[in-house]
N, C-alpha and C positions, 0 to 999 in steps of 0.2 A: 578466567571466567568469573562474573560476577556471580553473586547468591542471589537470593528470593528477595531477602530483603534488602540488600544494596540498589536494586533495580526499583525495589517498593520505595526508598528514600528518596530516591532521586526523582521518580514520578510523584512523591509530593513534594517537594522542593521547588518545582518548574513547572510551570502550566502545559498541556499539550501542542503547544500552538496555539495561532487564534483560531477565530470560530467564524464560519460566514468566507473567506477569505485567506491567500495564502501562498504561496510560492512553490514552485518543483524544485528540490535541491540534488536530486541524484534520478539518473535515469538507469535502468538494467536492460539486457536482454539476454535472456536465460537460454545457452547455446545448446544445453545439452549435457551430459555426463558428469554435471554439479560445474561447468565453467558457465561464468558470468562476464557480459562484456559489458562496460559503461562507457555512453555513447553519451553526448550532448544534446542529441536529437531524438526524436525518433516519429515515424508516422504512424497513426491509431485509424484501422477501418472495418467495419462491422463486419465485413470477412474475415480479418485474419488477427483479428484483436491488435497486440502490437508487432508490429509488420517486422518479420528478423527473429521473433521472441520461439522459442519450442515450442511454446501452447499455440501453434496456429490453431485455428479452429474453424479454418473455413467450408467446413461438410454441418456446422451448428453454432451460425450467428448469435442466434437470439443466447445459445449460453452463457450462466451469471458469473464466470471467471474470466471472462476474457482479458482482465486487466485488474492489475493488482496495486494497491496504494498505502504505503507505510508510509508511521509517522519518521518522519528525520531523526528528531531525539531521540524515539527508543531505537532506532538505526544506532546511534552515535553510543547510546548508553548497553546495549547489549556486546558491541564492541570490543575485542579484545587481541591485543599480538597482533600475530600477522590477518589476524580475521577481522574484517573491514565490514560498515554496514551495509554495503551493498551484497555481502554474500546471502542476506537474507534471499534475495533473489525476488522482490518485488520491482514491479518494471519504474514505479516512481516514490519514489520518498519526498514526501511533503512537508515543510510546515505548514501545518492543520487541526487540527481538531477532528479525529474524526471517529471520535464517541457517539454511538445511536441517537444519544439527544439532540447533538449536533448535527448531525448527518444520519437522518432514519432511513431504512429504506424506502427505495422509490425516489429520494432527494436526487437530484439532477447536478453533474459538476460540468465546470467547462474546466477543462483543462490543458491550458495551451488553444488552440481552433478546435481541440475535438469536445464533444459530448458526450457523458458518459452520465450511466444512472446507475444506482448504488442495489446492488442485490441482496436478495432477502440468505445466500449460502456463507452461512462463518466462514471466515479463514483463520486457522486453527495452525498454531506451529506441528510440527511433523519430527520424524526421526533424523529427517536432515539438517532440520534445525537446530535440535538438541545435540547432532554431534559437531554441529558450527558453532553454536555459543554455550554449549551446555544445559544440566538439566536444571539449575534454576531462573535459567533466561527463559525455558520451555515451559518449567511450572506457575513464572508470572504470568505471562501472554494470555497459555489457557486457563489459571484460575477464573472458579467460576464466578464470584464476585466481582471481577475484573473484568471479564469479558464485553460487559455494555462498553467500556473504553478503546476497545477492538488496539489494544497493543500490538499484537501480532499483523495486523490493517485489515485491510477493507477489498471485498471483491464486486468489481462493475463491470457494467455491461456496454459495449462501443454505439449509442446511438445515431452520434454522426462523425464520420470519418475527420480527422482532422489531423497537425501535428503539433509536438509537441518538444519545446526546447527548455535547458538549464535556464531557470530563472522567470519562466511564463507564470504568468499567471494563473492560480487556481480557484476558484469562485463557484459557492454554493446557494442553486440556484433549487427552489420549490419542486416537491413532485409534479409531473405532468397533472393538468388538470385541478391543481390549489393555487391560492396567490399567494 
């Protein structure tokens, strides 16, 4: 498991992706009892956030987690043994950027055919996280200095139903209602 500041080097070494623009590299869908299945596909619908995923949510669309979005890198950099990035357990890892300056709330992605817009709820690593990558993958994510760079990723909400494959496109598009 890496340290604080191993994970700190490496996010300045390497940009977070780009900005504006960006690719799907890994898809989840989080089964249940901490298993993770990765699928190449998957369908995104304001009912059921991502269709397969445990967080269905179809008794409360409009909620701001229905879909979860990590960068790749720190997928790749928190990494360790037999512990892969997708055990983070976000349904997509991107290359992206998706720091609040880059991606404020309210900004719009497409992702794949679906629509998705960026919620104002942290995603914050948790105790599952800490005992998948350890406590200084846990204490970088959430340092509070760190946090505008949303390490640990980003929680949106499914505007329009769409799907969403390895290697689509991800594209950041204006809050509703600005140009």
């Amino acid at each position: 498991m890496k340290t604080f500041d191993e994970l700190e080097e490496l996010r300045r070494q390497k940009p977070l992706g780009p900005q504006g623009a960006g690719l799907v590299r890994r898809i989840c869908l989080r089964r249940g009892g901490g298993r993770h299945e990765v699928v190449t596909r998957a369908a995104v619908t304001r009912d059921e956030g991502v269709v397969g995923d445990r967080w269905r949510l179809s008794d409360d669309p409009e909620r701001a987690c229905q879909v979860t979005l990590m960068n790749a890198s720190v997928g790749d950099w928190i990494a360790h043994g037999d512990t892969l990035p997708e055990d983070a357990g976000d349904n997509f890892q991107v290359e992206l950027d998706l720091s609040e300056r880059t991606l404020p709330v309210g900004a719009r992605v497409r992702l794949g055919t679906a629509l998705l817009e960026v919620s104002d709820e942290p995603h914050l690593g948790c105790k599952k996280f800490r005992e998948r990558f350890g406590v200084g993958a846990l204490r970088w994510v959430n340092h509070a200095e760190l946090r505008p760079e949303r390490l640990r990723g980003v929680n949106l909400r499914v505007v329009a139903d769409g799907e969403v494959a390895l290697g689509d496109a991800v594209v950041v598009l204006p809050a509703e209602g600005t140009k």
